[in-house]
ZAMARGU-4260 file (C-alpha; in steps of 0.2 Angstrom, whole numbers, plus 5000, padded with zeros to 4 digits):
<rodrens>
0) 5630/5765/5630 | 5615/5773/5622 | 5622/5770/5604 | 5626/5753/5608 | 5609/5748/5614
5) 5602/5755/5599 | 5614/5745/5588 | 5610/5730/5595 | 5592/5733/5594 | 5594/5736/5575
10) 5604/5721/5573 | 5590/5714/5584 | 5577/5719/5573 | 5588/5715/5555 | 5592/5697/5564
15) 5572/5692/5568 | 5563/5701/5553 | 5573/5690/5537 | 5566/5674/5543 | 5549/5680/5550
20) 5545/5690/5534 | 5552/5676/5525 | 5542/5660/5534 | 5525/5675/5531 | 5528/5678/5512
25) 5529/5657/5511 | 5515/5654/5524 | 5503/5665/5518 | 5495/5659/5503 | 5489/5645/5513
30) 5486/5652/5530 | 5467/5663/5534 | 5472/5683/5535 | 5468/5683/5552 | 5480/5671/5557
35) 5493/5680/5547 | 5491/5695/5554 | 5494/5686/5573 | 5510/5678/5562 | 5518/5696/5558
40) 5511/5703/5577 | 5521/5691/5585 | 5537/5700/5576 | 5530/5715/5582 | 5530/5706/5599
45) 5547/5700/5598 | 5554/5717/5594 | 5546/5727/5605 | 5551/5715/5618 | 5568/5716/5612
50) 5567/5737/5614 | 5563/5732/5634 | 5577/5720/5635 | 5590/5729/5626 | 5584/5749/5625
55) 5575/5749/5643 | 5559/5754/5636 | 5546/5750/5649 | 5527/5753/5642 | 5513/5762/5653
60) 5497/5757/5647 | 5482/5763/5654 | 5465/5763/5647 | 5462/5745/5640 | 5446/5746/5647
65) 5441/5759/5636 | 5442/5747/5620 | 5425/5740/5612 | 5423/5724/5619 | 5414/5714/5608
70) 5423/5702/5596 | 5414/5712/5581 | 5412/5729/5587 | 5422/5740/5575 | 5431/5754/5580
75) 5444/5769/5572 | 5459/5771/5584 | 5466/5788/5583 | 5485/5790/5589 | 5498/5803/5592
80) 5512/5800/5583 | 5529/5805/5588 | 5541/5789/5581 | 5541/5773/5576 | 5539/5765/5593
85) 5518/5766/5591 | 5520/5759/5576 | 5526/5742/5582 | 5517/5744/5599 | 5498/5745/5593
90) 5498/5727/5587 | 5506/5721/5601 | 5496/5726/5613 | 5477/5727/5603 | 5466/5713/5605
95) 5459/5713/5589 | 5469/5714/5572 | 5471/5732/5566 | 5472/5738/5548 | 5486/5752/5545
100) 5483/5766/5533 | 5501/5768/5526 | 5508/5774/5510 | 5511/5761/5499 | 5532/5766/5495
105) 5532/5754/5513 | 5528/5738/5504 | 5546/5740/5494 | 5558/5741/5510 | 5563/5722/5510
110) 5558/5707/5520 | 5548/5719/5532 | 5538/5728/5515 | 5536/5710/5508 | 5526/5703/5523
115) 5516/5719/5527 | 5511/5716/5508 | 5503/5704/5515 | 5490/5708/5524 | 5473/5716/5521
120) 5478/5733/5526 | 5475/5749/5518 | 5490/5754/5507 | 5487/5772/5497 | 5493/5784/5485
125) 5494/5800/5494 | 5496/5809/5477 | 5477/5802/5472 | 5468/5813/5486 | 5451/5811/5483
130) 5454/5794/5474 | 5465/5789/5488 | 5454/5792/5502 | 5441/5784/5492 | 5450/5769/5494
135) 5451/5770/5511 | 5432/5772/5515 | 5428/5756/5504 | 5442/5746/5511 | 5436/5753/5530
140) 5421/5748/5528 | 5424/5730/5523 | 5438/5728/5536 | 5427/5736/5552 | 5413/5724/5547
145) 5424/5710/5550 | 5429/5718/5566 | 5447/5724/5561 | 5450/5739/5569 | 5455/5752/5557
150) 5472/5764/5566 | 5477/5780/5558 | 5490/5795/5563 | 5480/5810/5562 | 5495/5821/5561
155) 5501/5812/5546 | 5519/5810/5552 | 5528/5810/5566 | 5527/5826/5576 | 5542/5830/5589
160) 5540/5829/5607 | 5530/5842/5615 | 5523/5849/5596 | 5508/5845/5588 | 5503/5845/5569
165) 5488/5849/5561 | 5476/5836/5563 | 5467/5829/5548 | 5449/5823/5548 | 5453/5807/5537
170) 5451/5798/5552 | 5434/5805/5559 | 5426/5804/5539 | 5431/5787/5540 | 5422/5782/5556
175) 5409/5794/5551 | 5407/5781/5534 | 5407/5767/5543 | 5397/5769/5560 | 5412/5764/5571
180) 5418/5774/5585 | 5433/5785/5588 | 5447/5778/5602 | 5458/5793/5603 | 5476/5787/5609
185) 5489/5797/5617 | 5508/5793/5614 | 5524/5798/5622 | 5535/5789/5614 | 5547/5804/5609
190) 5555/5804/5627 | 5564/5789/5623 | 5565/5787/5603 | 5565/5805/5597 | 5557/5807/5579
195) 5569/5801/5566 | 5583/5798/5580 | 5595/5782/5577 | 5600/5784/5596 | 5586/5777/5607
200) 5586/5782/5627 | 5577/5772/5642 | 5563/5776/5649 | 5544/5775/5651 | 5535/5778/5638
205) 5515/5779/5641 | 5499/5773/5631 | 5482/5782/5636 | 5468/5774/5627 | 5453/5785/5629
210) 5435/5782/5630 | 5427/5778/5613 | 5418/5794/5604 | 5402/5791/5594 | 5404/5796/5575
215) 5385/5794/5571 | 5376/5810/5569 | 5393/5820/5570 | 5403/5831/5558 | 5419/5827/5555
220) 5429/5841/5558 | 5420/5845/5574 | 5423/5827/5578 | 5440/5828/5575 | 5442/5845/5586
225) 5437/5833/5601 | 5451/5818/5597 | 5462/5831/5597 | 5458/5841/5612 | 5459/5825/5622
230) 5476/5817/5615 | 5484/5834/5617 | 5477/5839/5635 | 5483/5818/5638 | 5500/5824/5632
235) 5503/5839/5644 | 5497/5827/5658 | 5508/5814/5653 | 5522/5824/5648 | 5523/5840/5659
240) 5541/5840/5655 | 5539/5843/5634 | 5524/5857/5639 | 5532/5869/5649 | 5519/5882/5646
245) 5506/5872/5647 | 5500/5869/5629 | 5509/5861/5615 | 5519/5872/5601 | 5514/5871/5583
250) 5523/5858/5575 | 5532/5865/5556 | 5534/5847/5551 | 5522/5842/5536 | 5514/5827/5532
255) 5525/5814/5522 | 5542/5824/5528
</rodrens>
């Protein structure tokens, strides 16, 4: 039963994405940015929607209060990462547009690439290191000034469930550069949609959305010890299951694999 729901969401996904990508890619020379990024968040809606109708995915948000509330208040959300679940979910449920850092080999998958290509977001060459992250301060800085919310994986990739990879300070510089607070998020979407897995389950998957961290005045590794703490003592709360020990094991899994 559980490979059938996850076919039909695929077919689901496949089915909504050709004409939506297709009606963004025609739309958007003519269209503001911020209404084409609320254009491709209602795909987002429409599949995560689709994962609660035909996957049994139910969503457990708590925290929403915690978000910056001002229409221009720029912020860098920081999120546990354990599948592609988050990834579709964030827009969906953020009040404000958010700009991914993604590696730019996503703007070539089809339909899906095209419309992403679209939108201001932050595209890198991960091979350009320095050069890269470069990139993604200057582009930072623009996009939180025009109150975009800037959302990075820390881990760099998705981590397995009750693992944890080595946090990056990308994130942290970044907020650091441009005066915006951290929102450290916390995930459990790998009890339903394992990392990588075709084969999706039911379930609850919870989103705890923490209270913003100043970045003014702080270093970024020490400010990126604290996201870290938080989201992984969130995950033993919310996951007690994945942590029988307590504490969560060192992920192997490197960024980019």
């Amino acid at each position: 039963m559980n490979f059938l729901r996850s076919v039909l969401h695929m077919l689901w996904m496949v089915i909504t994405v050709i004409p939506w990508a297709t009606l963004v890619v025609v739309v958007s020379p003519f269209m503001s940015q911020r209404r084409v990024y609320w254009l491709c968040a209602g795909w987002l809606r429409t599949a995560v929607r689709g994962g609660e109708i035909i996957l049994g995915i139910r969503n457990r948000i708590t925290g929403m209060e915690n978000l910056p509330q001002g229409e221009g208040d720029p912020a860098v959300l920081l999120v546990k990462h354990q599948s592609t679940w988050e990834t579709f979910l964030m827009p969906a449920i953020m009040p404000h547009p958010l700009a991914y850092v993604f590696k730019r080999e996503l703007l070539r998958i089809p339909f899906f690439g095209w419309a992403i290509g679209r939108l201001d977001m932050i595209h890198i060459d991960r091979s350009k290191g320095s050069e890269a992250f470069n990139k993604v301060v200057q582009q930072g800085k623009r996009l939180t000034r025009q109150g975009v919310w800037v959302i990075m994986f820390p881990e760099g990739t998705r981590i397995p469930r009750g693992e944890k990879g080595k946090y990056r300070s990308g994130g942290t510089r970044l907020a650091i550069e441009c005066g915006a607070p951290v929102v450290p998020i916390a995930v459990t979407s790998a009890k339903v949609w394992p990392r990588k897995a075709f084969v999706k389950r039911p379930g609850v998957v919870d989103i705890s959305i923490g209270k913003p961290i100043p970045s003014t005045g702080r270093k970024a590794d020490e400010l990126m010890r604290e996201v870290e703490a938080w989201i992984e003592a969130e995950m033993v709360r919310l996951d007690p299951e994945a942590y029988p020990d307590g504490q969560p094991r060192r992920s192997r899994v490197q960024p980019g694999v």
